[in-house]
N, C-alpha and C positions, 0 to 999 in steps of 0.2 A: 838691596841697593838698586836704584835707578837708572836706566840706561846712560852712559855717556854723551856730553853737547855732543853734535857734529858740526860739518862745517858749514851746514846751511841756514841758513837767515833764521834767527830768533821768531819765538811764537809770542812772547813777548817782551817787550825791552822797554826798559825807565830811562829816560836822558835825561841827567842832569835836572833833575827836578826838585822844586826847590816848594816849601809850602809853611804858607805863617798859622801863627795864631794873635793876631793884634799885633804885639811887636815883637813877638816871642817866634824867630825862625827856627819849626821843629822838626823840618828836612832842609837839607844846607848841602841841595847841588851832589843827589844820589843818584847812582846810575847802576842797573843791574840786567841781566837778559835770561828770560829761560828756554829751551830750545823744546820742542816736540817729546814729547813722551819723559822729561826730565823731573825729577824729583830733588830740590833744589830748597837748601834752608837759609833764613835768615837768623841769625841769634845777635844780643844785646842785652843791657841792662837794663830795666826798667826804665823809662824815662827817655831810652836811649834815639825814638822817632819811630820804630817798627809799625804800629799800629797807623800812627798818621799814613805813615808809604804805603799802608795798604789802601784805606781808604781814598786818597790822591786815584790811587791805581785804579780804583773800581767807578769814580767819578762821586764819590759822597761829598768829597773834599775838593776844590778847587785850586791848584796847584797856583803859586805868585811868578811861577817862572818853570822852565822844561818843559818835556811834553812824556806822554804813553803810549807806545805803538804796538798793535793786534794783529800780526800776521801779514805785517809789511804796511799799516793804512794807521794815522794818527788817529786818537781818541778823543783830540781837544774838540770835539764841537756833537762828540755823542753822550746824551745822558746815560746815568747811571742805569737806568732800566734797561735801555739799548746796549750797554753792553752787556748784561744779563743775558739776553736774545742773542748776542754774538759770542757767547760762550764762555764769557767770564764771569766766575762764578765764589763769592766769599763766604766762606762760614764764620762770622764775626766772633770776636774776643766775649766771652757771657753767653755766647750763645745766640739770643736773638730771638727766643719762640716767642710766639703767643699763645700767654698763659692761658687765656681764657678761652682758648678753642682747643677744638681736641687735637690726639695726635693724626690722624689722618688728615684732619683740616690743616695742621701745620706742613704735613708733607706734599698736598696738594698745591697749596702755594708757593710753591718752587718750579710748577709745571704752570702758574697762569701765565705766561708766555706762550705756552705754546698752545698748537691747534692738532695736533695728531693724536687726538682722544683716543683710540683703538694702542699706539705705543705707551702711552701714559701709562693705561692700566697696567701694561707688561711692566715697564718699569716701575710702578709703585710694587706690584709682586716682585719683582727683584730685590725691593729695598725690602722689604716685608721679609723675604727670606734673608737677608743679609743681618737683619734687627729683629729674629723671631721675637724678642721681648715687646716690642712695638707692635707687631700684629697681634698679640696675643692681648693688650690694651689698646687698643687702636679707638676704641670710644672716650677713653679716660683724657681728659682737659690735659694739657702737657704743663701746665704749672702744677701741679701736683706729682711729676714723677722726681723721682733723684736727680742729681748733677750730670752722671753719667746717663741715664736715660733722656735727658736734654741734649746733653752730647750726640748722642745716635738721631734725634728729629732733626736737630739743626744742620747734621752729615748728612741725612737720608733729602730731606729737603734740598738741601742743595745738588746730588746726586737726581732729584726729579728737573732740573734746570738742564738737565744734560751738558755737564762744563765741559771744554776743553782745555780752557785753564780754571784750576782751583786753588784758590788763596786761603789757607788754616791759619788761622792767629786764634793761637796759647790751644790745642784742642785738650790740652791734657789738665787745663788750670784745674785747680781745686776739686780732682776726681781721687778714687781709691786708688794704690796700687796692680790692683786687678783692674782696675776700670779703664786705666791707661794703657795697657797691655792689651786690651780689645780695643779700642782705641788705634793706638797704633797697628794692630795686625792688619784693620778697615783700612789705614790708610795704604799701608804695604800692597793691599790688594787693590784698591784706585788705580796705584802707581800701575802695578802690575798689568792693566786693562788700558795702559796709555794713557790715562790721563796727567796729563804738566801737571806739576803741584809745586808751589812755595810753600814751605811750613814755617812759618812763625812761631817757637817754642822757648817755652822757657827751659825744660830739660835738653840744654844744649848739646850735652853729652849724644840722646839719643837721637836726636834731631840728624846730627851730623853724622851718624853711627848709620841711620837711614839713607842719606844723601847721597846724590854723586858727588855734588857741588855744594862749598854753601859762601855764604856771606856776613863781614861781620858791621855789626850798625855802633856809633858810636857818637854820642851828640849830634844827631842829624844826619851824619855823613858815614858812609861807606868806608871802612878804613882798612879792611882787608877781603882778601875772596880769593877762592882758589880748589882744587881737590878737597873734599870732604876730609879725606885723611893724611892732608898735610893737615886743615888746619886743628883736626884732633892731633895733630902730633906737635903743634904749635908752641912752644912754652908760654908763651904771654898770654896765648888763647886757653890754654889748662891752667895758669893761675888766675887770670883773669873771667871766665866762663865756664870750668869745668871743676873748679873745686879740686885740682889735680898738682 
């Protein structure tokens, strides 16, 4: 589990943000915060806005209303790229590689940002040892490896970005149950090294089971939040999201 909020200013925070799709408003006035080193989940039903609020968040999406703030300084007037550079960092729902380049090419592209070629290399050795299966194909095209060996380029790439905050939306979708389990340990160990995380999961169960905190999304809007393990103890939240 993840360190405890404290009492000091969010590292980042959602106001009231509100984001369409033509006439279809698919966040409706969400607001959430996560603090320094917190490991912090979001869970919902399908359909329920998760994904849009990530996107909004990282600047993909153009929010109709609210705003995103990074460590005390609003987000509305920086592109998506630049917040990249300023340490926010998504590993998208599907994934996200490019099939047609290799795996090394995929995880270099998460460090074109940056200029400190001599830490690059260290950190891609980092990810290299964290994903020996990846080093060990590191020439092999990343459309070609399994669900989960996608899983680990599009984690290890986003880990060459150097996040401070990282945003996982579904990282466990359509993986083995052994593959979720590596998986999740990766993330355990993020957490562990400081870095903020929202997890976006669909195994809500273990999402919250990881969490300090989490949140729950529910037609756009935010409709509960609290202790990780109130809201596993929740009964609306256990028949409703837990199967329980």
């Amino acid at each position: 589990m993840s360190a405890p909020a404290s009492s000091a200013a969010p590292l980042l925070e959602v106001r009231d943000l509100q984001v369409s799709y033509g006439g279809i408003r698919a966040v409706q006035g969400a607001s959430l915060a996560l603090h320094a080193g917190e490991l912090v989940s979001l869970i919902g039903a399908n359909g329920a806005g998760k994904t849009t609020l990530l996107n909004a968040v990282t600047g993909l999406l153009a929010p109709a209303a609210g705003s995103v703030w990074l460590d005390g300084q609003p987000l509305d007037r920086v592109e998506a790229w630049q917040r990249v550079s300023q340490g926010l960092v998504m590993v998208p729902e599907g994934r996200g590689i490019f099939a047609r380049m290799s795996i090394e090419e995929n995880l270099r592209m998460g460090a074109y940002l940056r200029r400190d070629a001599q830490q690059v290399e260290a950190d891609l050795a980092s990810v290299y040892q964290r994903f020996p299966r990846l080093k060990e194909r590191r020439q092999q095209l990343a459309g070609t490896l399994s669900g989960g060996e996608q899983q680990m380029v599009a984690m290890g790439r986003a880990l060459l970005a150097r996040p401070r905050v990282l945003l996982l939306d579904e990282p466990s979708m359509g993986l083995s149950p052994l593959m979720v389990d590596a998986i999740f340990d990766v993330v355990r160990d993020i957490a562990a090294q400081g870095v903020t995380i929202l997890l976006v999961e669909q195994n809500a169960h273990r999402a919250l089971q990881m969490a300090s905190r989490g949140y729950v999304m529910d037609s756009g809007r935010i409709t509960l939040d609290g202790p990780a393990q109130q809201l596993l103890d929740d009964p609306k939240v256990r028949e409703a999201y837990l199967g329980l």
